[in-house]
N, C-alpha and C positions, 0 to 999 in steps of 0.2 A: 296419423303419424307422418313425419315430412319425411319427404325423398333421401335429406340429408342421414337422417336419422336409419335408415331401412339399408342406405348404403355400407354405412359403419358397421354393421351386426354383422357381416362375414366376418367371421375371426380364424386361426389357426387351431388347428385340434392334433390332439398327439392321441396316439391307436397302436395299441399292442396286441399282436398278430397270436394266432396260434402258437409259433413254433418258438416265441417268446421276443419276435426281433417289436422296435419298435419303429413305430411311421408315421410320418405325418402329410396331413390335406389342410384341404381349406372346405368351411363349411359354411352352408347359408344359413342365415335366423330360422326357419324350423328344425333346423340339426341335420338335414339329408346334406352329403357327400356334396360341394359343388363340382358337377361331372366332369366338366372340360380341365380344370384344374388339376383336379384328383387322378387325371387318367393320363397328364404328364406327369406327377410326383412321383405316382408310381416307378416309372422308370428311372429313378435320383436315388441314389443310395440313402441311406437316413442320413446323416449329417448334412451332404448337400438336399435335401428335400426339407429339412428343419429352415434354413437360409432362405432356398429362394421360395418356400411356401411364405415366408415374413414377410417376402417384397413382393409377392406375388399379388397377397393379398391388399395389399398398397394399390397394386395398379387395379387391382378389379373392381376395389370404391374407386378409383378416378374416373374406369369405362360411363358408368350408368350415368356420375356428376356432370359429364361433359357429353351427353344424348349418346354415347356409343358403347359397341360390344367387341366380345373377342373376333366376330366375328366382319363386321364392320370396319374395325379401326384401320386406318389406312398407314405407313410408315412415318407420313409427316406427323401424323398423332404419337406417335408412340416419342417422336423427336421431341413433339411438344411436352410430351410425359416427363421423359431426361430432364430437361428444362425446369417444368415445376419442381420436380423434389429435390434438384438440388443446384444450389445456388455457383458452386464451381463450375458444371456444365455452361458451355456455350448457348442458350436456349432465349428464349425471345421470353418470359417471365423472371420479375428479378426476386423474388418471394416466393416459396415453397407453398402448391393448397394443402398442405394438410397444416390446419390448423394448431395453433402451441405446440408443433412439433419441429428439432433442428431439422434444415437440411442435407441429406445426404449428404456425406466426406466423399473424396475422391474414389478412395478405397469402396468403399457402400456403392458408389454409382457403377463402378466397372463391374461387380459381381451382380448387379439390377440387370446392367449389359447387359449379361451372361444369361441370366434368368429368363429373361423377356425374347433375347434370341432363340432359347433352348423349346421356350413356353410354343410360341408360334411357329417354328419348324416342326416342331410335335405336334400341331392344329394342321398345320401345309401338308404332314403324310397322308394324316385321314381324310385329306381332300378339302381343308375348311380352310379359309383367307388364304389361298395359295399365291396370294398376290404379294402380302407382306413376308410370306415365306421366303419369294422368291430375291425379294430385297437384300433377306439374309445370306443367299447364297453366294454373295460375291466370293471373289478371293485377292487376295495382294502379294507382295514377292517377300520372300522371308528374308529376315534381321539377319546380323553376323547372331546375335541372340538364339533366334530361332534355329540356326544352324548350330550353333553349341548345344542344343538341346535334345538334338535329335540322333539319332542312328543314324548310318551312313547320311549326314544330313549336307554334306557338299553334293549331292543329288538331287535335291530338294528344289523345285520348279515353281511349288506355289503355296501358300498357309490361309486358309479361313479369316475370312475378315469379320468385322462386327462392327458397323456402322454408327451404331448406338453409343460403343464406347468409347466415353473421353480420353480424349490424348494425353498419353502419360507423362506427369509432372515429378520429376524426381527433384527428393527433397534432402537434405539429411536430418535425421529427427535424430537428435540425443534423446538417449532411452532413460526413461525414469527406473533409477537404481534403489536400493534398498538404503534408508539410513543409516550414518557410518556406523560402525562396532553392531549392525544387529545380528547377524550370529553370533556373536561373544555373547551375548545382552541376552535372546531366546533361550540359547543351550542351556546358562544358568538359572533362569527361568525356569520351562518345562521339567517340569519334574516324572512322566513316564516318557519311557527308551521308543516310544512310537514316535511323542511330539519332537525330541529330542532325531531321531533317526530320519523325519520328515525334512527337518531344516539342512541337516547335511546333506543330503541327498540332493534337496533342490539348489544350495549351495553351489557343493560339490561335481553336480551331474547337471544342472542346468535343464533340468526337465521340466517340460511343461506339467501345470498340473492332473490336465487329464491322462496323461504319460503313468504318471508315479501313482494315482487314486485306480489306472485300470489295469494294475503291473497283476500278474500270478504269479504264484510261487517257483511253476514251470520256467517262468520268460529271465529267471535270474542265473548269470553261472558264474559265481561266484570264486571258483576256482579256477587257477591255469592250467591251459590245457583241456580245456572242457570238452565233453562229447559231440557237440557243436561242426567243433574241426574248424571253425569259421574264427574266432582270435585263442592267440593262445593267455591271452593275458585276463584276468575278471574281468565280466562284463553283463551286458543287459540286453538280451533281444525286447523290443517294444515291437507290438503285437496289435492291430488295430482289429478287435472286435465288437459287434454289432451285438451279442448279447449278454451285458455284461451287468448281473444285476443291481448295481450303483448306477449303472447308465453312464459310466467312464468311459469315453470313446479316445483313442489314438488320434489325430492330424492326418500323420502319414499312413499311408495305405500301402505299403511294401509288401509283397506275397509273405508267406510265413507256413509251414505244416511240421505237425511232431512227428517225428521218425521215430519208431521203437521208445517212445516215451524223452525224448529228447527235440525240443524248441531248435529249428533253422529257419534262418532268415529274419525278415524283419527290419527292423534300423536296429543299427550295433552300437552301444553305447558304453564306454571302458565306466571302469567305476574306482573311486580310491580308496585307500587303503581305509581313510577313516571310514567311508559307508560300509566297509564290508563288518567293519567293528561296531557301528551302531548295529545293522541288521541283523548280527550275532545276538547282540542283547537285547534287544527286540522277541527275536523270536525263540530266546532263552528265558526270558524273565515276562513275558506278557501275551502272547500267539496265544488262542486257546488249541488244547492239545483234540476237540472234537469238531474242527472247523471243519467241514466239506465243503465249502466254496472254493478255494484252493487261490483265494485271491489275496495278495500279502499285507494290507493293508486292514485292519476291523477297527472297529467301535471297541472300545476298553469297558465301560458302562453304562446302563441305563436298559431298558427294553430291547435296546438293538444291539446289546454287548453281542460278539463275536461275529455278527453281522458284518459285510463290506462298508467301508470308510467311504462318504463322497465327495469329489473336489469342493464342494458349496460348503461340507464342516470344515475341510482344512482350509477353504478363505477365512473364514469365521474365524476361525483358531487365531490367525492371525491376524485379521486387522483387530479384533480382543484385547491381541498381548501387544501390538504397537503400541493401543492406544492406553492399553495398563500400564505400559513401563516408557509412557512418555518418547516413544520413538516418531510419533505418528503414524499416516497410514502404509501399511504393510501389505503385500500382495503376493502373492506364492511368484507371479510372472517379472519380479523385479529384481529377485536371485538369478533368471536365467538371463534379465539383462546385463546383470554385472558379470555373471559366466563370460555372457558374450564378448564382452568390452576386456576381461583379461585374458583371454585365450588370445584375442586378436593382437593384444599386447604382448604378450609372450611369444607369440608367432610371427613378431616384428612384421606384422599387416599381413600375412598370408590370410586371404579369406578362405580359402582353400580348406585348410586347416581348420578355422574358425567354423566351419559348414561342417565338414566332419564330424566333431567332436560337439556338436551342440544338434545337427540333426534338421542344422535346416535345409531350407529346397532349394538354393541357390548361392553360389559365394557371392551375387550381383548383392541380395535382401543382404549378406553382414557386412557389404561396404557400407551399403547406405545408413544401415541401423546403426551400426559399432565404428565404421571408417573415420573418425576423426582422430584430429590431428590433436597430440598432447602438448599443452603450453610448455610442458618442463622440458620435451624432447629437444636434445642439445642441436639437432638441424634449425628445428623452429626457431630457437633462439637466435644463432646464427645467421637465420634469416631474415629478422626481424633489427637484429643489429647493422646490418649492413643496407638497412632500407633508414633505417634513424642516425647511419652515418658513425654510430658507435663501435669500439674496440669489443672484437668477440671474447 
């Protein structure tokens, strides 16, 4: 068997614990645990430990291909690592080694960063290559950024550096939207009050879809005034849990605990009028009435009727009916692109607003993503005219 081949066989393993949470490592071709890896994951909560166990295991076939170990490699190696897998990095290879596979996007390399720094300052406690450790430890002076982020952060003397990561390239990416009329097109479609109550919702609420497939029954309050005490108006606590068995996970990780049988905290999410009207018919005409998952979302038929619903059927559902009723491809995350792009419109550019109401982690991510500028907008025009010499 060639080296090449012996290298490849570390793969990523998913492990479901006792107390039902799940995790994941990396493992060697006889199946044993590989140690050094499995014994940073460990300390990664599941979602981040799913991530950087995928790039983990990237780097650990590159160690052996290139004669080194985790415990050898020196920092110029790991420069060279950045380098190979991804072609945006600054790095002295202009081709990726992993073969037939792209190179890393910008996005991929900064979160490799992260991984790889995380990986060997967790080798440097236990005393092992304390020398590329020690590389990581630099620091640099915080951003006007980094001070908006922080608590009393005009205090702030100095923020963690990470050598490794490429220099941020801001871009604006128009976000791929849903094709025109497709909730008019689905709602007539679907014919049960779930598929029907799914599109509004993503619509309307701009939810991601692991948001809306890991929602319970609890995290909804559908009424004003709720016992919450936290809005008066409907609304949605989203709730990042780790044992949820669809394996729905949240994004945001916001505290959250039930008081006397009533959901606080979380990310607060208003809801409109129409969702509260599909969810009524929903869970009047189809809920089964002996569910004890208490998760709002189930199967309607088949083996797993009354079972929790998973984001991977409601992709399916939809790229299905695009591609049934001639819309093309469909994707649950292109309602929340279009959320995004009209909140920000209606909020005459407040990203502020646009962060709010859609849940994300910074108004910086809805310039970039949603911040452009409308051709019909009577400024633009205006601007445009007076650059071609034209009568506004």
């Amino acid at each position: 068997m060639s080296r090449r081949t012996v290298i490849g066989d570390l793969r990523v393993q998913e492990i479901r614990r006792g107390d039902g949470r799940v995790a994941y490592t990396i493992v060697e071709p006889g199946g044993q645990a590989h140690s050094v890896a499995d014994g940073f994951l460990r300390t990664c909560d599941v979602g981040t430990a799913r991530t950087y166990a995928y790039l983990l295991v990237d780097h650990l076939r590159w160690l052996p291909y290139e004669g080194l170990s985790p415990e050898t490699v020196t920092f110029y190696d790991l420069e060279r690592y950045m380098g190979a897998v991804g072609a945006e990095f600054s790095g002295p290879f202009g081709q990726p080694w992993r073969d037939g596979k792209r190179p890393y996007r910008q996005s991929t390399l900064v979160t490799a960063a992260a991984a790889l720094k995380g990986f060997y300052v967790h080798q440097g406690k236990l005393g092992t290559n304390e020398a590329v450790a020690r590389e990581f430890g630099e620091t640099r002076l915080p951003t006007k950024a980094d001070r908006n982020r922080a608590l009393l952060g005009h205090v702030m003397r100095e923020t963690p550096a990470n050598k490794l990561r490429p220099k941020r390239v801001v871009r604006r990416r128009h976000p791929k939207l849903p094709p025109e009329g497709t909730r008019e097109v689905l709602l007539e479609d679907f014919k049960t009050a779930r598929d029907r109550m799914v599109v509004t919702w993503l619509d309307d609420g701009g939810f991601r879809i692991g948001e809306l497939t890991g929602m319970h029954l609890i995290d909804l309050h559908l009424r004003e005034n709720a016992g919450c005490g936290e809005c008066s108006s409907a609304h949605v606590h989203i709730c990042h849990r780790e044992t949820n068995v669809n394996r729905s996970r949240v994004k945001t990780k916001q505290d959250w605990v039930v008081q006397d049988g009533v959901v606080q905290g979380g990310t607060i999410r208003r809801v409109s009028p129409a969702m509260v009207h599909t969810y009524f018919e929903y869970m009047t005409t189809e809920y089964p009435s002996d569910a004890t998952h208490g998760m709002l979302l189930v199967n309607l038929r088949g083996p797993a009727a009354g079972l929790p619903w998973t984001a991977d059927s409601a992709r399916k559902l939809l790229r299905r009916a695009g591609y049934r009723l001639d819309l093309g491809l469909v994707k649950p995350h292109m309602f929340r692109h279009r959320f995004g792009s009209a909140v920000l419109d209606a909020a005459d550019g407040n990203a502020v607003i646009a962060r709010d109401a859609g849940g994300w982690a910074s108004a910086q991510t809805v310039e970039e993503v949603y911040g452009h500028t409308d051709v019909h907008d009577p400024a633009f025009v205006t601007a445009l005219n007076t650059v071609w010499g034209e009568p506004s």
